[in-house]
N, C-alpha and C positions, 0 to 999 in steps of 0.2 A: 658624422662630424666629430673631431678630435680636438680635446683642450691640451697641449703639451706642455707640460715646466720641463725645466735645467736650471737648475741650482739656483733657485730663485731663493731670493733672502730678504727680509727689509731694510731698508739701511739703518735705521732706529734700533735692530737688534745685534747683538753679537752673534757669533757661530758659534759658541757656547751657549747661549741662551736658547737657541733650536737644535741642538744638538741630538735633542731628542725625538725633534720632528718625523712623522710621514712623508711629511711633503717637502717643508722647505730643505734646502739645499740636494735634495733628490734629484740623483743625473736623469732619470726619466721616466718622471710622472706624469700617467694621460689620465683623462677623465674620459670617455664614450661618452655618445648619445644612449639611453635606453638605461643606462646604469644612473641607482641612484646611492648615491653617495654621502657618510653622514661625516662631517666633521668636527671634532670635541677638542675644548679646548678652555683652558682655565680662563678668568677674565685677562684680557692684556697680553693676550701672548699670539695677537696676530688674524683673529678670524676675519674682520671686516676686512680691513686690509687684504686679505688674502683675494676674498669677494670682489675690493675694490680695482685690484688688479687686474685679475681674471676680465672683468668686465670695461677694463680701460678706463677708466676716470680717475686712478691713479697709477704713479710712476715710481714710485719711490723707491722702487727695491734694485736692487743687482740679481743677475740673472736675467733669464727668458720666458716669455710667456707667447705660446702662438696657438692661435685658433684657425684650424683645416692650413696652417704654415703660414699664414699672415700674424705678422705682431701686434701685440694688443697696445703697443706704444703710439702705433701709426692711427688707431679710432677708436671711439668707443663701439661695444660690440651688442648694439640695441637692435640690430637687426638679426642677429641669432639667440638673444638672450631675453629675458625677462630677471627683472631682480625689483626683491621685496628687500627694499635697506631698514638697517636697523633702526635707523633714526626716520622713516616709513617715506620721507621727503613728499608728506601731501601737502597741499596749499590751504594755508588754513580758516581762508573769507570764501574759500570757494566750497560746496555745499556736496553732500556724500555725491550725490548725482554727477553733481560737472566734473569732480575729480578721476569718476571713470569716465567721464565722457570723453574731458580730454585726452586720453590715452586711447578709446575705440575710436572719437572719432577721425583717427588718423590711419589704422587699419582697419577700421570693418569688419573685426572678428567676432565679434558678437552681436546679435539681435539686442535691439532693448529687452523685446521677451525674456532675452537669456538673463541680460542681467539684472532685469527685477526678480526673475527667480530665482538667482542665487542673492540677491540683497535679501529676501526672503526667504532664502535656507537657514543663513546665516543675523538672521532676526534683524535685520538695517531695513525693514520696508519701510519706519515708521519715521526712521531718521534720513531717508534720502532724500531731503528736500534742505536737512539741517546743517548749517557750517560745521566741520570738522571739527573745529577747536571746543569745540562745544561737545565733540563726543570723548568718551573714555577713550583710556592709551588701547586699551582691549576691544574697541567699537573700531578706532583708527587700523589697529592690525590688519579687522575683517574688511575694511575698503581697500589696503595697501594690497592686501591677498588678490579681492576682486579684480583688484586694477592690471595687476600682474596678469591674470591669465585673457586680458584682451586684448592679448598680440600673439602671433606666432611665434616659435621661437623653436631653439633647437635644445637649448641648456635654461632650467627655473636655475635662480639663485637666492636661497634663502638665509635671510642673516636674524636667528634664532625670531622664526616669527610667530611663534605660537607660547612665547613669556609671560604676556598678561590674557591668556584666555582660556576658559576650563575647561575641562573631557571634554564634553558636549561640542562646545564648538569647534575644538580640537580635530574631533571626529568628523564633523561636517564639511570641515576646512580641506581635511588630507582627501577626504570622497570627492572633493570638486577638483582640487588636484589632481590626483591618480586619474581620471578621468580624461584630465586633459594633457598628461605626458601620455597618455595612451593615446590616444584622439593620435596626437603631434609627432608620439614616437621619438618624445624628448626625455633628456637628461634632468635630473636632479641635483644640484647641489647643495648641502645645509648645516648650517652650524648652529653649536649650542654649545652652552657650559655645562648642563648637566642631560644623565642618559635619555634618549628621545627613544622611542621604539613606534610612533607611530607610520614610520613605513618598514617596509621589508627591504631593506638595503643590500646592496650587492657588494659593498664596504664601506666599513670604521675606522676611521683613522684618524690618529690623534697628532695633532696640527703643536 
């Protein structure tokens, strides 16, 4: 599976202001499946947006975006993609539990076995029965993560998701990950503002 830009821009920026970019205004930038991909970039200068694109829930830019050569204009792309947004979009009366549930149980991808053991890698056993809003921004992350990887997908999309959470779970997080672009034989994509080295990236580029 191939992600392909053309001079994709947002409309909110100048071509001055990405002047400097990797990607944007780039006559031809792909992304592969299998490759994972780290994308850095100061506050304000485009990350989520980029993500939002990519993933189709937003339009706003000039340029093209196609996924295997369909446009990302024409649907959002939750059948090849998985994406941990910034702003983590869990519901926040519904309880660490239903929030994955809602997302497996629409594909079937994971056992409950699975995902009480990874709520229990990642220290949520105690809190999967608790509303959301009730946990830390850094508790939130590791269910946003969870939830992400109970769907197949072709492309992860990460918008800087490991900011409120230390080594430890950092570590625990990328090992459930990795596991499951391997499993899937999927793509990575991920942004941050500052140096991330928790995977082995096959490119850096500054957005």
């Amino acid at each position: 599976m191939i992600i392909a830009l053309d001079k994709v821009k947002p409309i909110y920026m100048s071509e001055q202001e990405i002047s400097c970019s990797d990607i944007y205004m780039n006559k031809n930038m792909v992304f592969n499946t299998r490759e994972k991909v780290l994308i850095r970039a100061q506050s304000g200068r485009g990350k989520s947006s980029l993500l939002n694109f990519i993933y189709g829930v937003k339009s706003s830019f000039d340029g093209h975006i196609e996924v295997n050569g369909q446009s990302v204009r024409k649907e959002v792309q939750s059948d090849h993609m998985s994406y941990v947004f910034q702003d983590l979009k869990l519901f926040d009366t519904l309880t660490v539990k239903e929030n994955i549930l809602l997302k497996n149980d629409l594909t079937n991808h994971k056992t409950e076995a699975e995902i009480d053991l990874m709520l229990s890698q990642l220290g949520l056993s105690e809190k999967r029965d608790e509303p959301v809003k009730h946990l830390s921004i850094g508790q939130q992350q590791r269910v946003a993560i969870i939830r992400a990887l109970c769907q197949p997908f072709h492309f992860l999309l990460l918008d800087e998701p490991f900011s409120h959470l230390d080594q430890q779970n950092v570590a625990i997080a990328v090992g459930l990950i990795n596991r499951e672009l391997k499993e899937q034989q999927a793509g990575l994509l991920l942004t941050t503002l500052d140096p991330c080295d928790a995977f082995q990236y096959d490119k850096t580029l500054q957005l």
